[in-house]
C-alpha positions as CSV (number, residue, x, y, z in Angstrom):
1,X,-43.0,50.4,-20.5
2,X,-41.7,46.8,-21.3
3,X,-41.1,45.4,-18.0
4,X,-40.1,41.9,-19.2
5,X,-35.8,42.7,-19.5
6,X,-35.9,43.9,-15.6
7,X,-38.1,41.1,-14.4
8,X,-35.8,38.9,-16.6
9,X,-33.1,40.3,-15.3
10,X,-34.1,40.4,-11.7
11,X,-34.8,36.4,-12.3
12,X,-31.1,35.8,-13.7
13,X,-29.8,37.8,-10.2
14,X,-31.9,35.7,-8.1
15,X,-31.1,32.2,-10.2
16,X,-27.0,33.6,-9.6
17,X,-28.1,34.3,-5.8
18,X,-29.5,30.8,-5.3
19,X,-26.8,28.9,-7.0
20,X,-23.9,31.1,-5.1
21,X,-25.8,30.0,-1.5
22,X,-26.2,26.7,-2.6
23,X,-22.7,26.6,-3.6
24,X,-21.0,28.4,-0.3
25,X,-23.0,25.8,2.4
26,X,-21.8,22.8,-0.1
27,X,-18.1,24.2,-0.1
28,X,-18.9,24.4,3.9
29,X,-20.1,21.0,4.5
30,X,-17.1,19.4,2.2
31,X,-14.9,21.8,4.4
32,X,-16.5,20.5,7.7
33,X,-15.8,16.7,6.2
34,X,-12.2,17.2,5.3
35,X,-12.1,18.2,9.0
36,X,-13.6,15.6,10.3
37,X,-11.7,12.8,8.5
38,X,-8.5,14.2,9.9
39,X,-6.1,14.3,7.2
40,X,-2.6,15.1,7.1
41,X,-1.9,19.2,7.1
42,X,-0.7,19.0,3.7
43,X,-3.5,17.1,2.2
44,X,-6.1,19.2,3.8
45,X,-4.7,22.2,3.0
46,X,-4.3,21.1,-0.8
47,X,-7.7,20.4,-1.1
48,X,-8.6,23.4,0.5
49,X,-6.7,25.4,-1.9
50,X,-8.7,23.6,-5.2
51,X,-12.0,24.4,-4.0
52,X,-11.4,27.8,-3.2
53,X,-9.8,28.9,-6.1
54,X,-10.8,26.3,-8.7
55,X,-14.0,25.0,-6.8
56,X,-15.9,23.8,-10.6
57,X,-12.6,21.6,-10.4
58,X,-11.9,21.3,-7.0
59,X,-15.7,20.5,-5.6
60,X,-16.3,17.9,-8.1
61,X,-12.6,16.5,-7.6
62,X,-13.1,16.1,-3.8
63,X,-16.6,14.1,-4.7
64,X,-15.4,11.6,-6.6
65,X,-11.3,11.3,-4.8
66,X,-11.8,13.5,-1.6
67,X,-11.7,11.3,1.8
68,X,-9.5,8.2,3.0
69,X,-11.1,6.2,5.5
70,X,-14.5,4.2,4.9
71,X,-16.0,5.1,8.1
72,X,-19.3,2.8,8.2
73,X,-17.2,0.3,6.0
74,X,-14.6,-0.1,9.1
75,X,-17.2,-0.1,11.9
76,X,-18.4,-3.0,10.1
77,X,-15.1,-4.8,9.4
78,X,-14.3,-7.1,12.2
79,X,-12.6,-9.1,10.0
80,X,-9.5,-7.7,9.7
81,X,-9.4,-7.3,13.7
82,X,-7.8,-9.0,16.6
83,X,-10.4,-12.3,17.2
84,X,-12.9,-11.5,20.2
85,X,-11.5,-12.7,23.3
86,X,-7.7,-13.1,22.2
87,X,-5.5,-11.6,25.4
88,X,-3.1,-8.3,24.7
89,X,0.4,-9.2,23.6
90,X,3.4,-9.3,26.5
91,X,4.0,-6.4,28.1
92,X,7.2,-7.0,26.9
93,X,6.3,-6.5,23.0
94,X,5.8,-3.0,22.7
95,X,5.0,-2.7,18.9
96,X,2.6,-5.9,19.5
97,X,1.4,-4.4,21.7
98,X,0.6,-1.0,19.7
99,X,-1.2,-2.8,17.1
100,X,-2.9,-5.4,19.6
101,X,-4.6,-1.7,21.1
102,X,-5.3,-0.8,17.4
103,X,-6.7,-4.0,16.4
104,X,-4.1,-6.1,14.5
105,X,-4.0,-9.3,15.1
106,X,-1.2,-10.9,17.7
107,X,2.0,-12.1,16.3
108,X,2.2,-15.8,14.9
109,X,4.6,-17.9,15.9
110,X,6.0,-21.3,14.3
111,X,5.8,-20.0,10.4
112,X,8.5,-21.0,7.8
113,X,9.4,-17.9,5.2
114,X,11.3,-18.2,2.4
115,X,13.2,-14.8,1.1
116,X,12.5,-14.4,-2.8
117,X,14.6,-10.9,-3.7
118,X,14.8,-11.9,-7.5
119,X,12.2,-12.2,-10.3
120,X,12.9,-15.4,-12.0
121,X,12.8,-17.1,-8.0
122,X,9.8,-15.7,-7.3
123,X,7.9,-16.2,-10.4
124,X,8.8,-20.2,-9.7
125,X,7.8,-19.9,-6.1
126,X,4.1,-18.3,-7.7
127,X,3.9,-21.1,-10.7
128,X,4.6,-23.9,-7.5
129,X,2.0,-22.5,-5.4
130,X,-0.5,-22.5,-8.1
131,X,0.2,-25.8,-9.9
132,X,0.1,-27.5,-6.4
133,X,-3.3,-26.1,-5.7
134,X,-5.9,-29.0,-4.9
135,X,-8.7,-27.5,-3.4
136,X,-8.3,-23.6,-3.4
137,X,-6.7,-20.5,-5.0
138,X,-7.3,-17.4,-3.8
139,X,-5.3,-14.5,-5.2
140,X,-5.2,-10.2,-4.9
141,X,-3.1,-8.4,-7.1
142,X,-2.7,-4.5,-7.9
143,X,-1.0,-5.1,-11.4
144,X,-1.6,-8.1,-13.6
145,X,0.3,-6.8,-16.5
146,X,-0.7,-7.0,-20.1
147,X,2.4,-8.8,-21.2
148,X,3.6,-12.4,-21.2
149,X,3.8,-13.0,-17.8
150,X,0.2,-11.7,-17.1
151,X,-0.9,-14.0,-19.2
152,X,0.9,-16.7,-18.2
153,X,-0.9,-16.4,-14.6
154,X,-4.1,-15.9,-16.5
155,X,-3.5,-19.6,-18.0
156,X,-2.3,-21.1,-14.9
157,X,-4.6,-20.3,-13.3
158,X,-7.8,-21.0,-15.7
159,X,-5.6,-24.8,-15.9
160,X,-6.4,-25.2,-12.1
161,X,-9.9,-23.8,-12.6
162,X,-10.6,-26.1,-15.2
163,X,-9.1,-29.3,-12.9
164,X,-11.7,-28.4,-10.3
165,X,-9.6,-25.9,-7.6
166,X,-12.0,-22.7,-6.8
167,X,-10.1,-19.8,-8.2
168,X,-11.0,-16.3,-7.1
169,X,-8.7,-13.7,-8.3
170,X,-9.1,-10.2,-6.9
171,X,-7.6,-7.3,-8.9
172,X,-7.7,-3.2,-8.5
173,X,-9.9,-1.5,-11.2
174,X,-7.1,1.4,-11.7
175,X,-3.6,-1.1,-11.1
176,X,-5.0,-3.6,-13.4
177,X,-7.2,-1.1,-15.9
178,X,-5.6,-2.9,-19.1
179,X,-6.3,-6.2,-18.0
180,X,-8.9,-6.4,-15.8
181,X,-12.1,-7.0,-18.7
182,X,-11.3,-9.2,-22.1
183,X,-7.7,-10.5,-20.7
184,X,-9.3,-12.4,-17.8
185,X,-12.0,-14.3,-19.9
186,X,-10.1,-17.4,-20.3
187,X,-10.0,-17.7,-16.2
188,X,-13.5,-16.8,-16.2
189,X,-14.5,-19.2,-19.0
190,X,-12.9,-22.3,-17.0
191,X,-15.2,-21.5,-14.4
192,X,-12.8,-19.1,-12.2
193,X,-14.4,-16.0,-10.1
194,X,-12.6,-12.3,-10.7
195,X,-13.6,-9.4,-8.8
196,X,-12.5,-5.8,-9.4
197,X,-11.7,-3.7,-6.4
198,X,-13.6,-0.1,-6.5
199,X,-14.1,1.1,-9.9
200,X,-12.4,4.2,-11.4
201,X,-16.3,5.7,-11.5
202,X,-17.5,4.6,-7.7
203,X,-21.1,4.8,-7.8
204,X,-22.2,3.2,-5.0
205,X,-22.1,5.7,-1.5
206,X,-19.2,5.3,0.5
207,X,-16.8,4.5,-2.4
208,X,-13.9,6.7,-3.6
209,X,-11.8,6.4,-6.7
210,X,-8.4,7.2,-4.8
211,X,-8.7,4.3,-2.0
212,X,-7.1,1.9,-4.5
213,X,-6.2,-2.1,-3.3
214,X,-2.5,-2.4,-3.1
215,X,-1.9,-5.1,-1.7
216,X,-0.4,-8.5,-2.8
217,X,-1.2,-12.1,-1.5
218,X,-1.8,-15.6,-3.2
219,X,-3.1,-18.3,-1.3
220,X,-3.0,-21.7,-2.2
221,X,-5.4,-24.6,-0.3
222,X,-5.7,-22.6,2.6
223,X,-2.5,-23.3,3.7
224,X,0.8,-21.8,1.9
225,X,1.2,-18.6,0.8
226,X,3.0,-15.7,-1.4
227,X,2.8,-12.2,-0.7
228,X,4.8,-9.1,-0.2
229,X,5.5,-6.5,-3.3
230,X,5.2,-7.9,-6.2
231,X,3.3,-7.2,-8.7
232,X,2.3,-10.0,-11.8
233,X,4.1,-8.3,-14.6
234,X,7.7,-8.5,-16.6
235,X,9.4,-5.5,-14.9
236,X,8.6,-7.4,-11.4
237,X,8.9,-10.9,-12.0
238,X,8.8,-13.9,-15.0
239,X,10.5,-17.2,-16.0
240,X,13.7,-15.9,-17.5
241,X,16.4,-12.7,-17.1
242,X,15.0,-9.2,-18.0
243,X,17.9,-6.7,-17.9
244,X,15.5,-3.9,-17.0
245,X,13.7,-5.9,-14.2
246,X,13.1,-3.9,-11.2
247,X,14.9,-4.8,-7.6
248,X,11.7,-6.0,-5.1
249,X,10.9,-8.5,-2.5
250,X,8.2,-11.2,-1.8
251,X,8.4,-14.1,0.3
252,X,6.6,-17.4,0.5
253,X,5.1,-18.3,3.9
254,X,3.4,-21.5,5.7
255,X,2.2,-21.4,9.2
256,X,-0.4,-19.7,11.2
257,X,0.0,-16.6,10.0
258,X,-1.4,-17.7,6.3
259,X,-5.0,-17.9,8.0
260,X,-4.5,-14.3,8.6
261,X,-4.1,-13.4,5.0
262,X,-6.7,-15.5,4.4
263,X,-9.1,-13.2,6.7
264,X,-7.7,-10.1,5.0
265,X,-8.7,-11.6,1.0
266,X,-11.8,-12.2,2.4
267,X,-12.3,-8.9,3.8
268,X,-11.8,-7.5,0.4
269,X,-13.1,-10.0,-1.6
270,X,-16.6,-9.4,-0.1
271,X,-15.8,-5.2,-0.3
272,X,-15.6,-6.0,-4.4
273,X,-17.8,-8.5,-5.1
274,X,-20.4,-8.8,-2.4
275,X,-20.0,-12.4,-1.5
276,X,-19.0,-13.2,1.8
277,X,-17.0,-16.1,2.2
278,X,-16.9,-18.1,5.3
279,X,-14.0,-17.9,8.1
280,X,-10.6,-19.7,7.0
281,X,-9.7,-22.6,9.4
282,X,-6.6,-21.9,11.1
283,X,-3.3,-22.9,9.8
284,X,-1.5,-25.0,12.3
285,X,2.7,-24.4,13.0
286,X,5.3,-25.5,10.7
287,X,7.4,-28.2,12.7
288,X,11.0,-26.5,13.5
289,X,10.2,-23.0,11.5
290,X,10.9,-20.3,14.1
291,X,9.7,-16.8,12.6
292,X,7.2,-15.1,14.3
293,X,5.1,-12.8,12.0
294,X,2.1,-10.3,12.6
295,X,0.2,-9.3,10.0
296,X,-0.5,-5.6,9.5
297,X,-3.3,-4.6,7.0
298,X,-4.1,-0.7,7.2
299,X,-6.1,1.2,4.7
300,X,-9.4,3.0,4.7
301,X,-11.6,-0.1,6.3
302,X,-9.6,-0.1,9.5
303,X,-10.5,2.8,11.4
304,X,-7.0,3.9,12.6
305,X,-4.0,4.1,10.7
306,X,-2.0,0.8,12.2
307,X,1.1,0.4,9.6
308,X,2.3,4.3,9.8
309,X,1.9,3.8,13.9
310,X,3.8,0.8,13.9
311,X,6.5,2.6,11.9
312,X,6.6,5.8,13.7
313,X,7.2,3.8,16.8
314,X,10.0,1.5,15.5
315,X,11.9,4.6,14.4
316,X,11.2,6.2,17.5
317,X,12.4,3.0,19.5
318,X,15.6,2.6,17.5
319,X,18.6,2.4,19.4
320,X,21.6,1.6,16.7
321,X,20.1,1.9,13.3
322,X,17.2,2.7,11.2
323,X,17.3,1.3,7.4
324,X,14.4,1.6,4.7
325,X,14.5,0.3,1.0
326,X,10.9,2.0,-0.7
327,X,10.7,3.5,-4.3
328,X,8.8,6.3,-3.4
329,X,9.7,8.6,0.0
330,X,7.4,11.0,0.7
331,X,7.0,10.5,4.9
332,X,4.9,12.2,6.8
333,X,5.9,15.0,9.3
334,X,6.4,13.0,12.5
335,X,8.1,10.0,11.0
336,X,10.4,12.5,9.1
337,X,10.8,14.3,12.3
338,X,11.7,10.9,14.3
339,X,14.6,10.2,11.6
340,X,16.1,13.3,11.8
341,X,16.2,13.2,15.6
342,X,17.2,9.5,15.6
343,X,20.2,11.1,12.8
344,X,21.6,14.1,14.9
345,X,21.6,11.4,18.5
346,X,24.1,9.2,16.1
347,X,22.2,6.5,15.4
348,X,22.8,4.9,12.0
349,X,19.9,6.0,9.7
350,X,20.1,4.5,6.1
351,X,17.6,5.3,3.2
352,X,18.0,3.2,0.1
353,X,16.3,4.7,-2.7
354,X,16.2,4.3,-6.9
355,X,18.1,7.0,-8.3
356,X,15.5,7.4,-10.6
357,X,12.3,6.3,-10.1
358,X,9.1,5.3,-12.3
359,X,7.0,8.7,-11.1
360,X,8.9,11.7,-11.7
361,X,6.5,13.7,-9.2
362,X,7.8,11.6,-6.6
363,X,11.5,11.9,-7.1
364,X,10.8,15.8,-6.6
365,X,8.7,15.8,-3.9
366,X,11.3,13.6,-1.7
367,X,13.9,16.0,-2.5
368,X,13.4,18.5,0.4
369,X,13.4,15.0,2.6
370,X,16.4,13.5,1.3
371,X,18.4,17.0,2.3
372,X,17.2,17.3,6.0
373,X,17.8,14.3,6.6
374,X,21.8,14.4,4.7
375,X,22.2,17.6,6.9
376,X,21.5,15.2,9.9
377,X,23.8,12.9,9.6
378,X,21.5,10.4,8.0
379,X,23.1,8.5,5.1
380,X,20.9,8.9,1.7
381,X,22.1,6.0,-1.2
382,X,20.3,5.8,-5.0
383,X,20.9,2.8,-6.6
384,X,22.1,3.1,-9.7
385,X,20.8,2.1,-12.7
386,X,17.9,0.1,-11.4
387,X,14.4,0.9,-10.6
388,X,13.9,-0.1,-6.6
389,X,10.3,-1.4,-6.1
390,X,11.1,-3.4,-2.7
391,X,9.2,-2.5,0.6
392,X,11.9,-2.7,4.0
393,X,12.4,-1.1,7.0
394,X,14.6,-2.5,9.2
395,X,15.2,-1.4,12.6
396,X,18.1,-2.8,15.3
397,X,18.7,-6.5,14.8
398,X,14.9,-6.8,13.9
399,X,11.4,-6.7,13.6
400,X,11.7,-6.5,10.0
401,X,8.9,-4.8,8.1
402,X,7.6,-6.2,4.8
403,X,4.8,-5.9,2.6
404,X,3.2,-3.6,-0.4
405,X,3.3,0.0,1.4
406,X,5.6,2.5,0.5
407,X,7.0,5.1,2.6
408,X,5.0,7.7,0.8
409,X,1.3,9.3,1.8
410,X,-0.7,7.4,-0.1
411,X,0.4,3.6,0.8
412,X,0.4,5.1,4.8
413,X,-3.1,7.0,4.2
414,X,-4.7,5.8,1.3
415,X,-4.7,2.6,0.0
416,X,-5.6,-0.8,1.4
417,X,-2.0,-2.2,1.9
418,X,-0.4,-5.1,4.3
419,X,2.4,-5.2,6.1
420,X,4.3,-8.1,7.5
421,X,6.5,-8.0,10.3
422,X,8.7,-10.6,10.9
423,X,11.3,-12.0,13.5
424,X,13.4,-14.9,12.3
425,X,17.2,-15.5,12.5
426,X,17.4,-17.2,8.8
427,X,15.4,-14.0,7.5
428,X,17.3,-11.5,8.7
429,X,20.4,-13.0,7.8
430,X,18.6,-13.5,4.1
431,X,18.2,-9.6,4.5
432,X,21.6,-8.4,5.8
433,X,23.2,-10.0,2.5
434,X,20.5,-8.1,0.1
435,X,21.0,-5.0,1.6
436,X,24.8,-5.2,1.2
437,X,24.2,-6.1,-2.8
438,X,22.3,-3.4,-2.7
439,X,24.7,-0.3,-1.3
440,X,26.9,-2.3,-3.2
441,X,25.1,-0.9,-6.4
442,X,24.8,2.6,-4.6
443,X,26.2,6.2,-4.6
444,X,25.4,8.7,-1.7
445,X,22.2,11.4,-2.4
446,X,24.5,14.6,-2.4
447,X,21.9,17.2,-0.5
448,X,23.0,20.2,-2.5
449,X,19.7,22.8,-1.8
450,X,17.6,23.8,-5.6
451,X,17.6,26.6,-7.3
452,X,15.0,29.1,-7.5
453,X,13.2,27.1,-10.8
454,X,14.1,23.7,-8.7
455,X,12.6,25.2,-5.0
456,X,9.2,26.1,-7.2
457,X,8.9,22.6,-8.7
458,X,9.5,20.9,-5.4
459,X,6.9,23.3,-3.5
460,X,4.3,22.4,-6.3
461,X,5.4,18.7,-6.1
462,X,4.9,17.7,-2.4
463,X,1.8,20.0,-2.1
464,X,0.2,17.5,-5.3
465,X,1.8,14.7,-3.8
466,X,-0.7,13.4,-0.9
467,X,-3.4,14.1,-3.6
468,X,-2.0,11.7,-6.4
């Protein structure tokens, strides 16, 4: 009898045996870590969902994107924290407070801001900061676009390289995939440093291609500032008028506060490249400025989640009005919850959002949103005929909330962002008058529920949506 088929057989069963064992306890453990890292209900039960039913795509899926916070990273990131020593804010500051407990540094006070809601004032602002630049330039960008205008920075800044200023330019391996190799050579032949922020591929342990660097900040000689949500590209900003140029915010900033964005490059500058820079000196007050500003990075090397606390609680606190400006609205449970509430008690809650957005996926998953909160009471605008890129929350007469996060899951959750909240009269005067351009340009969302094609779509959309 020719027992080599059975034992050949009985080998195959026991290979399938093995591989289904080894493949249940690694499904288990990457269950037991999706657990332990807390996310949102929706996320978790997305993933779930892929590597149950599709786990040869789901498994390998979670690997490489799966996870949102950096744990041994943020144990070992004092950088961005409040400075040992430094007393709690006044009992009388209750989201300074909030973030003191979290870790955020305490609000500045004595900084000069200057409002830049259009391209072409912006871009000057940039080129001024730059060109004045003796002794340093330190600069971290999502996007430098592969158009005139990236290149255009690209040259300024190899110009002040070449003159003797240190250059650093930080950029995100996926925002600025296009640019990030060839297109910088010329700043790194003048003798500038680039670093890329997490590669698409992360090797290294602890590393994951979805925690992407969003955030925005240029830092001239230690001392003046530009930051907010800009990115370094046509549609955002440049030297002359672009019909099609998207509707945003940055602002330019001396005081004490630009040491703090200092800390924050740094933090990420030695995350990318390795090299850790030494502790900026702090910047002392700008005679007669009055705003007060707190800086608020979040992101996966701060071990809580700092910016979508400090915004749950400013919605929570409101007493007459509640407005955001953000491209993409996709909130989580509570904060949608706390606008709804804040809605039906008849407070003024106003969302400002592009009619049409740049990410399709996103305009359907804030459908089901944008009708609770209509049904409240809440008022819903879309600009028209302009794509809305600008990140604003405003609550009562101030704080006002700037900076590079969206109101979506992934800039509350995911990605290294900054916010920037600010108190100043002159601002928030600068702010009324650009939010009344913009309902201006407005026409109310009309909440009217989907059809049964339209219901599928936005099911499918907002359970993709925290995973994209």
């Amino acid at each position: 009898m020719n027992w080599k088929p059975l034992l050949d057989g009985l080998a195959d069963l026991k290979a399938a045996h093995i591989y289904a064992v080894l493949g249940f306890l690694l499904g288990l453990l990457l269950t037991v870590r999706l657990l332990r890292d807390k996310e949102k209900s929706s996320v978790t039960f997305a993933w779930l969902l892929a590597m149950i039913f599709v786990p040869w795509v789901g498994v390998p899926l979670y690997l490489l994107l799966g996870g949102r916070k950096l744990h041994r990273r943020a144990r070992g990131k004092p950088v961005l924290l409040a400075e040992e020593g430094e007393s709690p804010a006044p009992e009388g500051v209750s989201i300074a407070r909030l973030l003191a407990v979290e870790g955020v540094p305490q609000p500045r006070h004595g900084n000069s801001v200057e409002w830049l809601d259009d391209g072409q004032a912006s871009w000057r602002h940039l080129v001024a900061l730059i060109a004045g630049a003796r002794t340093s330039l330190d600069v971290s960008l999502f996007i430098v676009g592969r158009d005139e205008v990236g290149g255009e920075l690209v040259r300024l800044l190899a110009e002040r390289a070449r003159a003797g200023v240190r250059v650093r330019l930080l950029v995100d391996a996926l925002g600025s995939l296009r640019t990030r190799g060839k297109f910088l050579d010329p700043l790194r032949q003048a003798g500038g440093r680039v670093g890329v922020f997490m590669p698409m591929l992360p090797l290294r342990p602890g590393r994951r291609a979805n925690l992407r660097n969003h955030r925005k900040l240029a830092v001239a000689d230690g001392c003046r500032a530009w930051a907010g949500g800009m990115n370094v590209a046509h549609e955002y900003l440049g030297p002359d008028v672009f019909k099609e140029r998207w509707i945003d915010l940055a602002v330019g900033l001396q005081g004490p506060v630009v040491a703090d964005l200092l800390r924050v490059f740094a933090s990420d500058w030695a995350f990318a490249t390795r090299e850790v820079l030494e502790p900026p000196a702090d910047t002392p007050r700008v005679p007669g400025a009055e705003a007060a500003m707190q800086l608020v990075p979040c992101g996966p090397d701060v071990p809580l989640d700092p910016l979508s606390d400090a915004l749950f609680s400013l919605v929570s606190q409101a007493r007459r009005r509640v407005v955001i400006v953000t491209p993409y609205f996709v909130p989580d449970d509570a904060l949608q919850r706390a606008l709804v509430l804040q809605a039906r008690m008849g407070r003024e809650v106003l969302v400002l959002l592009p009619a049409k957005s740049n990410h399709g996926l996103a305009d359907v998953a804030r459908r089901p949103f944008v009708r609770e909160l209509v049904a409240a009471g809440a008022r819903v605008m879309l600009v028209q005929n302009h794509m809305v890129h600008a990140k604003f929350v405003l609550v009562d007469d101030g704080p006002l909330l700037l900076g590079s996060a969206n109101v979506d899951l992934r800039s509350l959750y995911l990605n290294f962002e900054l916010g920037m909240l600010v108190e100043d009269p002159a601002t928030l005067a600068r702010a009324e008058a650009w939010l009344a351009r913009l309902q201006r340009m407005s026409l109310p969302a009309d909440g009217k529920p989907p059809g049964l094609s339209g219901a599928w779509l936005e099911d499918g959309a907002r359970l993709l949506a925290p995973m994209l």
